[in-house]
N, C-alpha and C positions, 0 to 999 in steps of 0.2 A: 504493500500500500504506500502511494505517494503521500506529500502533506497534502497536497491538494485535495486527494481523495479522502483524506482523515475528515479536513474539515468539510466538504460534501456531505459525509457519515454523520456529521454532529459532534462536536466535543465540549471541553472546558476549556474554554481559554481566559486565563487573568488578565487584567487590564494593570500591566504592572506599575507599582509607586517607583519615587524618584528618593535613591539613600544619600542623604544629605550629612556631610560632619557639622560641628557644632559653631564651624567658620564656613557652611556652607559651600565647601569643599564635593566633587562626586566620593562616598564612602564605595571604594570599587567591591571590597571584600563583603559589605552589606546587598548590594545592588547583586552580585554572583550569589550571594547566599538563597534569595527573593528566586532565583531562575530554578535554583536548585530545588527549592521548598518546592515550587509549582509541579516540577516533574517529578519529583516523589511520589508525589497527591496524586499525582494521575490524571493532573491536565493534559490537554491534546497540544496545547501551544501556549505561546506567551504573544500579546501583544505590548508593543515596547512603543512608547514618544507620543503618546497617547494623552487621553486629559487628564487621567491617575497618574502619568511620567512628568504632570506638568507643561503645560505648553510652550511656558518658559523655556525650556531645552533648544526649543525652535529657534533664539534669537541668536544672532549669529554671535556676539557681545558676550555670551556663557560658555561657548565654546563646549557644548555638553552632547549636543546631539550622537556625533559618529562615535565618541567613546559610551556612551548608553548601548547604541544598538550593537555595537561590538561585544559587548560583557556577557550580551543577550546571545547571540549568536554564538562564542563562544563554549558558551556552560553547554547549547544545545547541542555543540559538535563534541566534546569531551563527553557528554551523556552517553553518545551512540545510539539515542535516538531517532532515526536516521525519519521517521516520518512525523517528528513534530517537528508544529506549525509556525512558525516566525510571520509574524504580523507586524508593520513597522505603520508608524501614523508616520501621516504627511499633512501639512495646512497650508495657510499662506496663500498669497497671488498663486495663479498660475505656472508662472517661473520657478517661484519657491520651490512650490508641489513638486513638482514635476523632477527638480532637482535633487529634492532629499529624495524621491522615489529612485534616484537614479543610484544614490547613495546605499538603499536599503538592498537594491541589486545586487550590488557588488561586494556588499556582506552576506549575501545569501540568503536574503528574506524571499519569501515564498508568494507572501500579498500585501498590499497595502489598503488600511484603511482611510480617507479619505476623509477627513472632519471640515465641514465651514469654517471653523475657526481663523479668522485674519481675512477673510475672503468677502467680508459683509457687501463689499462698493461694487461686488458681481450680480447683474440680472442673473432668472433661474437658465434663462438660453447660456448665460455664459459661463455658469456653474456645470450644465454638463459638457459643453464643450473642454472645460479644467478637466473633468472626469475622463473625459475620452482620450484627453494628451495624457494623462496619469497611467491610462489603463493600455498605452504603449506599449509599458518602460515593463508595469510588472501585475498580473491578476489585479482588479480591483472589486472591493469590498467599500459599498455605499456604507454611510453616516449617517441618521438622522439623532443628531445629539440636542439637547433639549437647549433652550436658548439663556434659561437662568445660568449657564455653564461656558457659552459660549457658539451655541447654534442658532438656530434663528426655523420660524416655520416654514415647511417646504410641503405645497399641497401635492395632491393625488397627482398630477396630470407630470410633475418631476418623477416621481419616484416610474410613472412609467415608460419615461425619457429615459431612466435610471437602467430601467430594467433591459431597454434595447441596446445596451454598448456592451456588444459580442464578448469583449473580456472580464466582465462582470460576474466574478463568481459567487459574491454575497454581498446582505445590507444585513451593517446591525442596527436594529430599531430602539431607538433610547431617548424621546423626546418625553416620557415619562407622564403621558396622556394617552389615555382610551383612544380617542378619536382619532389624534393625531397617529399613533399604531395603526389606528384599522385604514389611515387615508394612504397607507403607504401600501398594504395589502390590495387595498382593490385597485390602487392604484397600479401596482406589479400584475391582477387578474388581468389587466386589460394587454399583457404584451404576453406573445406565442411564447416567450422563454420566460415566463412565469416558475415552471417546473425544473428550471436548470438552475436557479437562484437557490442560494443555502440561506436560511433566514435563520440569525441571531440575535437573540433577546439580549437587548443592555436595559430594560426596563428597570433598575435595579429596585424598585419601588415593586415591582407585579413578575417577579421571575417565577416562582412555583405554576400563578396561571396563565402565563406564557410559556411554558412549557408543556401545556395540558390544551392549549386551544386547537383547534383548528381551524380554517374558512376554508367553506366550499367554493368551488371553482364549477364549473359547466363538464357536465358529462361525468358525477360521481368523483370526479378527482378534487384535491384539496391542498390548502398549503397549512405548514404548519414551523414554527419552529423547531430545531433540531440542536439547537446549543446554547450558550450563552459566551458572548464576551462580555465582561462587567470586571467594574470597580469592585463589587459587592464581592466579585468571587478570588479579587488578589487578598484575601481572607480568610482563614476558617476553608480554604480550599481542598484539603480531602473530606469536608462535608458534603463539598458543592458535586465534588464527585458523583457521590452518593446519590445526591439530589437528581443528577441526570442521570443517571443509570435507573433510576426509582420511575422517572418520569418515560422513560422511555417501555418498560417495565409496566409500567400504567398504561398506556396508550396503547399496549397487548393483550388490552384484557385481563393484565393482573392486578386485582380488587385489592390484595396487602399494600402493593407496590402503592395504590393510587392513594389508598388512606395515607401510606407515610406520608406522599409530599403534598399532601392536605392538610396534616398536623403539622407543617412546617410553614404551611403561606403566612397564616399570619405572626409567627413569633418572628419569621425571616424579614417581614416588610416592616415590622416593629422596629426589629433592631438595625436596619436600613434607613430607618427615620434619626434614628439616634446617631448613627454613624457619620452621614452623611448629611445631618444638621438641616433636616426639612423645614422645622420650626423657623429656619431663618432663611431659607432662599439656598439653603446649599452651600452659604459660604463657608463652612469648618471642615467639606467635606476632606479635602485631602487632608487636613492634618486628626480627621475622624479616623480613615483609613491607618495613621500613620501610628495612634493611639492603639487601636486592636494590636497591629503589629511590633510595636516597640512594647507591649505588656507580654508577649509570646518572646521576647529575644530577639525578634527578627531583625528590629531597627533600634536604635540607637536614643530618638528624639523625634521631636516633630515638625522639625526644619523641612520651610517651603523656601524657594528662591523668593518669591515675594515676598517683603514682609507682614502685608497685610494678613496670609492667609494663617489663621491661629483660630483656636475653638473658640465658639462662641458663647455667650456666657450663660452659663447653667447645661452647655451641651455635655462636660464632663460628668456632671450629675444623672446626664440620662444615656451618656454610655456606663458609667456603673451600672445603673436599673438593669438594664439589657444584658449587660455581659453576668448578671448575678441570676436572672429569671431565665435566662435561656443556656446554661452549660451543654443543651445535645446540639446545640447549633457550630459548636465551638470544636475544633481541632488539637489543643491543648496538649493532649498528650502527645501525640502523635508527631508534633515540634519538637517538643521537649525531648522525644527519642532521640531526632535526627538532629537538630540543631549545633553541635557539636562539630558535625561531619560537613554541615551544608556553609557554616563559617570557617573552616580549616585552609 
């Protein structure tokens, strides 16, 4: 099996954090440790330079880009993993794009994901036109990222612009709205390679029933998600494991399977809310993320390159809540075995 065909198949992929030392330094031995934990778990791929890597990485002034995606690629060539997935983001003008995609080639990234981000002064005509020079260089994997973050809405009749550019192998959907989800589905219904498209949940708000939906399509066929890239999942990720292999499992007619990640939606979107700082628009999210992970060993502190990005007040009190009422959601042990090994 290729990476390509893993992610076709459905997998885990984390939307990996950016390891930062306490001068704000790349922590390189944290940053390898993060690639390691992932493939332990039993994720399918990493994606890297993403809005959990910080988008910051993008400016040319940090000098951080090519040695991230490098660390990343690395650890996955030392794994001998030979079929996980290297996901590298790209933003920016078109130039940009186009450029870091060229970069993530020549490290041996497999696709790129595509985020709005830096792109706002483009019409939707000239946002896929960005896509189609992107989707050159290397596979491309559509965005819809939610706009509190840094995306912006993109209706139905984009995404089935989206869905006609031949090298198009996936959209992850994470605008973190009902509606906005279903306008990018019907919108993908309306183009013949609807069925070639691999659809990934970033909903990190609604992963368990994004897992579990389907939409019907014309003549008994349907589309449905098949994995998730998410924030949520560079965490606690041999749970998330679990979770798709449950869900997938469910969706066979197995009634154990479908209860577990039923008794999982709502404690998962609970502690999603806490993490990821909903009560305020999202701003603590990365340093939410960076909290989970520096309580397991993995990270060091909660250094963002910005300085504004830091929890927001009273968010540490409800990721305690969370992290104290949901212990089966949490990976814990399973760190703490490898942890040792994954920093060496």
């Amino acid at each position: 099996m290729s990476a390509l065909d893993r992610f076709a198949a459905g997998t885990v992929i984390p939307a990996q954090p950016l390891a930062l030392t306490e001068n704000l330094d790349l922590d390189e031995r944290r940053q390898r440790a993060l690639s390691r934990y992932y493939l332990a778990a039993g994720a399918g791929g990493i994606a890297v330079g993403v809005h959990s890597t910080q988008f910051g990485i993008h400016f040319e002034h940090n000098h951080l880009l090519k040695p991230v995606l490098s660390l990343a690629a690395d650890v996955v060539k030392e794994s001998g993993d030979e079929d996980a997935v290297l996901v590298a983001g790209a933003c920016g003008p078109t130039e940009q794009a186009v450029a870091e995609t060229q970069l993530a080639a020549e490290l041996g990234y497999d696709a790129v994901l595509l985020a709005p981000y830096g792109a706002g002064d483009l019409d939707l005509d000239q946002l896929l036109e960005r896509a189609r020079a992107v989707s050159e260089v290397l596979p491309l994997i559509g965005f819809y990222l939610q706009p509190s973050v840094g995306g912006r809405p993109l209706p139905r009749r984009f995404w089935t612009g989206m869905a006609e550019i031949e090298n198009l192998v996936g959209i992850k959907i994470a605008p973190f709205d009902r509606y906005a989800t279903l306008d990018v589905l019907t919108g993908i219904a309306e183009s013949d390679r609807a069925l070639d498209i691999a659809l990934y949940t970033g909903n990190d708000d609604h992963i368990a029933g994004d897992l579990l939906m389907n939409f019907p399509l014309p003549g008994g066929r349907r589309l449905e998600f098949i994995g998730g890239l998410l924030g949520q999942w560079s965490l606690w990720t041999a749970e998330a494991v679990k979770l798709l292999e449950d869900s997938k499992l469910a969706k066979a007619g197995d009634t154990e399977a479908l209860n577990r990640v039923l008794a999982v939606d709502g404690p998962l979107t609970d502690a999603n809310a806490a993490i990821f700082d909903a009560a305020n628009q999202f701003h603590g999210c990365l340093p939410g993320i960076h909290e989970i992970l520096r309580r397991q060993g993995l990270l060091q502190g909660l250094w963002c390159l910005e300085p504004g990005e830091v929890l927001s007040p009273g968010q540490l009190e409800e990721i305690d809540r969370i992290w104290a009422a949901y212990p089966q959601l949490r990976d814990d042990a399973f760190v703490a075995e490898h942890l040792d090994t994954w920093l060496a």
